[in-house]
N, C-alpha and C positions, 0 to 999 in steps of 0.2 A: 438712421442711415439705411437705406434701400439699397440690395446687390442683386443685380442680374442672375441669370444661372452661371452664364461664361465667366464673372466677374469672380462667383461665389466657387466655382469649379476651380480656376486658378490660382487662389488665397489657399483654397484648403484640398488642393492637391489631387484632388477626385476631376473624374471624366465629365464631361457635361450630360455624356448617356445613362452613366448611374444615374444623376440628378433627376433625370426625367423618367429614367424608369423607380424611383423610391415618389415620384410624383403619382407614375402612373396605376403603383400598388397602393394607394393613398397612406403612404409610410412617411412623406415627409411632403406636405403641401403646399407651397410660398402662401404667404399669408396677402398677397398683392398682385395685380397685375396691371402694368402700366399702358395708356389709351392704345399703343399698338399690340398691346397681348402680351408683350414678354413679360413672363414669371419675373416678380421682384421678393425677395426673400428677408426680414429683419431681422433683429436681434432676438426672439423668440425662438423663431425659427433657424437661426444657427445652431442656437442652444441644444435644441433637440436635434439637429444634425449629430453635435457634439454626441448627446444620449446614444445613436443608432450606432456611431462608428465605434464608440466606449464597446458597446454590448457586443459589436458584429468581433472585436477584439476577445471577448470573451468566447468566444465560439458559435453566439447565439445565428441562429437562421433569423431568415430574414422573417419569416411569420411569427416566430416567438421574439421577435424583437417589437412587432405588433401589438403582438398582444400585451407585453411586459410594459410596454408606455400608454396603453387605456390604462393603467393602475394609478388611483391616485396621488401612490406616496412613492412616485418616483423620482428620486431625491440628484440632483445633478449634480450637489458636491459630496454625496457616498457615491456616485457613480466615478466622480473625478477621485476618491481618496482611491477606491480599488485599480483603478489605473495606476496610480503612482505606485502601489501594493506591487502590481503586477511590474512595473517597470523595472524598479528596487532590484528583485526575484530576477532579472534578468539581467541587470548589471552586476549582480554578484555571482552568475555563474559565469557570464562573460569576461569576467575577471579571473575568476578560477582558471580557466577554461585558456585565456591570453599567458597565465603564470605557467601552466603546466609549457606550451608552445616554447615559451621563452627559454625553461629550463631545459627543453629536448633542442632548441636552436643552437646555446651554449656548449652543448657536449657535442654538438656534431662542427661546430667551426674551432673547436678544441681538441678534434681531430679522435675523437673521444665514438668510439662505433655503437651505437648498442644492438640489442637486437631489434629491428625498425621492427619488426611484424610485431613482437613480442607487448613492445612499447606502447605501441601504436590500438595494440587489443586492449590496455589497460589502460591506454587513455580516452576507449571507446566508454569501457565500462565503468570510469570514474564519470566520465558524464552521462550516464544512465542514472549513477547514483543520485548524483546533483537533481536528476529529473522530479526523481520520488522524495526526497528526504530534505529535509530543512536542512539549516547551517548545522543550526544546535544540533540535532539527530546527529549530523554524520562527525561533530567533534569530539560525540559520547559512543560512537560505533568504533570496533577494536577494526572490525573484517576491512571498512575503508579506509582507516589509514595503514594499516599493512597493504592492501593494496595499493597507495601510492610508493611504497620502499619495494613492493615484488615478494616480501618477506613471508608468506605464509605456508603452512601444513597443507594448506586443500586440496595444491596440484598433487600430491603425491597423495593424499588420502583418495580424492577420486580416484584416479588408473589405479588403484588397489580394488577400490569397489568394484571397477569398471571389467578389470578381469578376472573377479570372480565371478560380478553378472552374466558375461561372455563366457566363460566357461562352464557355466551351468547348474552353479551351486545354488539350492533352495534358500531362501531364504531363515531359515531354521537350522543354517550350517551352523556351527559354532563360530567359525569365521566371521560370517559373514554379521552376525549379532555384536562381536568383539567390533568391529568395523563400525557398525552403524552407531554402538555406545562412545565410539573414538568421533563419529562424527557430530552427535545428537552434544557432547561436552563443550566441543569447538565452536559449533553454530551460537549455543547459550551464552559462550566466552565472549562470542565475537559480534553478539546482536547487544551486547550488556545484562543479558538474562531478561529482556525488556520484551513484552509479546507484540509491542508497537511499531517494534524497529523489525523482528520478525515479520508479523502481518504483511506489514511494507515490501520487503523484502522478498517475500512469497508473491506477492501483485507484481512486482519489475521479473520478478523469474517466470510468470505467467504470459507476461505481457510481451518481452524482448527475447525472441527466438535467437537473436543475433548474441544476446547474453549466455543463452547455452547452450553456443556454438561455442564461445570464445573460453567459457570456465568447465564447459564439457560438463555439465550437468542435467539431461535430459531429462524428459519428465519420467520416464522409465525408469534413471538409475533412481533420482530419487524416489518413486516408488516403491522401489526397492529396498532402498535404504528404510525407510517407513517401517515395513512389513518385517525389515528384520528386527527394529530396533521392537515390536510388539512384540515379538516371541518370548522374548525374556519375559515383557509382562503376562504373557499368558501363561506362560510354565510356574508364574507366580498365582495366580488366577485361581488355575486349575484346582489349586490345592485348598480352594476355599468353596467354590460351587459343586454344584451338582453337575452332573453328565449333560441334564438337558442345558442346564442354567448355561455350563461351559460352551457348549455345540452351538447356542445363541450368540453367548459374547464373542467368540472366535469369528461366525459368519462373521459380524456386523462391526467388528471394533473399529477396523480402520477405514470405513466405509466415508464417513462426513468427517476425518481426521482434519484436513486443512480447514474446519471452521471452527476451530478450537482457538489457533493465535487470532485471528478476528475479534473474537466474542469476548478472549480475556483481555486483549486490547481498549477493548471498548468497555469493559468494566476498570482497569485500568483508568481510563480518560476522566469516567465518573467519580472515581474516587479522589481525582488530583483534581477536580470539579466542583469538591464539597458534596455531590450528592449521598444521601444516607441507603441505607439497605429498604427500608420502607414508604421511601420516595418513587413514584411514580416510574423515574428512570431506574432505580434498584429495584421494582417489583418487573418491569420489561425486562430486565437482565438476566433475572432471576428464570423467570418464564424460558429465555430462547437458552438458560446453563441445563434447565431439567428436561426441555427435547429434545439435545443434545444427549444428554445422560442416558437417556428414556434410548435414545436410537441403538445403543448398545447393551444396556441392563435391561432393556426390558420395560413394562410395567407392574411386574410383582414388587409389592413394597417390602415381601423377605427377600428376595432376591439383592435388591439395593441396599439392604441391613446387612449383607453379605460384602458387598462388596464395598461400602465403607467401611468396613472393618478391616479389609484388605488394607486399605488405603491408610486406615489410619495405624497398622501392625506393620506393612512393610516398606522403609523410605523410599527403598528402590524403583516404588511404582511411579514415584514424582518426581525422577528423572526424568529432566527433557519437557517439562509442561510447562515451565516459564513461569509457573505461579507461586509467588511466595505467600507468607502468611498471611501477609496482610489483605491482600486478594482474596484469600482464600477462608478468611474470618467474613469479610464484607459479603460471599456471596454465600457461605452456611442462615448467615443471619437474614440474608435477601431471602433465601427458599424457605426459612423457617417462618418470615411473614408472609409469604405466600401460604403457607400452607395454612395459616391459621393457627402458627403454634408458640406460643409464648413463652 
């Protein structure tokens, strides 16, 4: 069966001026043309229609959708299974999303007032949640479902930070250390202690300015919050290095701090992966834990003899890192094949 452009434009809902302009990028070319000229298009050729509009759904541009179909192994039912993937993913926050509606509809024809602004910010930001995080993630996250009840410590933990930041106390106040260890507790409570749901979490707080408008978390206060919560470390620190060693770690500690939950996340993923410490993907991991390390210890190999001795003398310094043993076995043993040491 041979269709027209107008006939093919009609069926599948498209312009007849797209048709002719994915003609005229040579993106999609009727395979026919009937004794008066008009482009006739078959079932080949729809197929890959199907392909352009799948991919143009994925975000792709129109020239990397070019080039993605010269490849040979372009597969039109993994292109059809990731559409359904992606539809699924949509009905199920549409759903979420219809539930919340219905239960704020009920209270208000129930004569039931709440606070619309109030409401309405936390129904902004439960579907922010929805954006970043699976089903699973957000029914193992404590912080989102306290945020569908309104029940949490953050509102008041922020305006506490917020006006000591405003008022001008250094970081290195005792206050303000007391504060950041109240909130560094709650974050780990409230992520599962997971650096995955972290990570996550840190990308939606980078990403949705409109998110910290509404929970009042700037990048400033957290900043803040950071800087304080290091000082305890360093007053811990201090007592193990040298003057110079210290004046180093102090510049540089919290410098690359937000690529910490990343990188244990992603060590994280390989372990629940199967991968081992001297696999390929544990010796990468290994590599991007010790430039990390390196960005603040230094490269003296007594200097770092020093400070895992800290680490492994004082608990207090593993507050707040998200990594537990098992993490943290997997990536001694990664650096130690790195290094060459058995």
């Amino acid at each position: 069966m041979l269709l027209k452009v107008g006939e093919l434009a009609k069926k599948s809902g498209m312009t007849v001026r797209t048709l002719h302009h994915y003609d005229a990028i040579g993106l999609l070319t009727p395979s026919a043309r009937a004794d008066n000229g008009y482009r006739l298009y078959n079932r080949d050729d729809i197929a890959r229609l199907h392909r352009i509009q799948a991919l143009r759904g994925f975000g792709l541009s129109l020239a990397d959708i070019g080039a993605y179909l010269t490849r040979p192994d372009t597969s039109l039912a993994e292109l059809i299974a990731r559409q359904i993937d992606m539809l699924d993913r949509e009905v199920e926050r549409a759903m979420r999303l219809r539930a919340r509606l219905h239960d704020l509809h009920g209270m208000l024809m129930d004569g039931r007032e709440p606070e619309l602004a109030d409401w309405l910010n936390t129904l902004e930001l439960m579907t922010m949640f929805d954006r970043y995080f699976s089903q699973e993630e957000l029914d193992r996250m404590p912080m989102y479902r306290k945020s569908q009840t309104q029940q949490s410590e953050w509102p008041e933990l922020v305006a506490e930070v917020r006006a000591l930041m405003d008022a001008g106390a250094p970081p290195a106040d005792a206050r303000a250390r007391a504060l950041a260890d109240r909130w560094m507790t709650l974050l780990a409570r409230d992520t599962n202690n997971d650096p995955r749901l972290l990570a996550k979490l840190n990308r939606m707080h980078d990403n949705e300015p409109s998110m910290q408008a509404s929970i009042g978390i700037s990048p400033e206060l957290r900043d803040y919050v950071i800087r304080s919560f290091s000082e305890t470390k360093m007053a811990i620190y201090e007592r193990y290095l040298s003057a110079q060693e210290y004046r180093f770690l102090r510049e540089s500690y919290g410098k690359r701090a937000m690529e910490w939950p990343e990188l244990m996340a992603d060590v994280r993923d390989a372990i629940d992966a199967g991968a081992t410490p001297e696999s390929e993907r544990g010796q990468g991991l290994a590599r991007r834990w010790m430039e990390l390390f390196r960005s603040y210890a230094g490269d003296d190999p007594k200097t770092h003899a020093k400070i895992r001795e800290a680490l492994q003398r004082e608990p207090e310094l593993m507050k707040g890192s998200w990594a537990d043993e098992s993490l943290l076995a997997f990536v001694r043993e990664a650096v130690r094949e790195l290094a060459g040491v058995r």
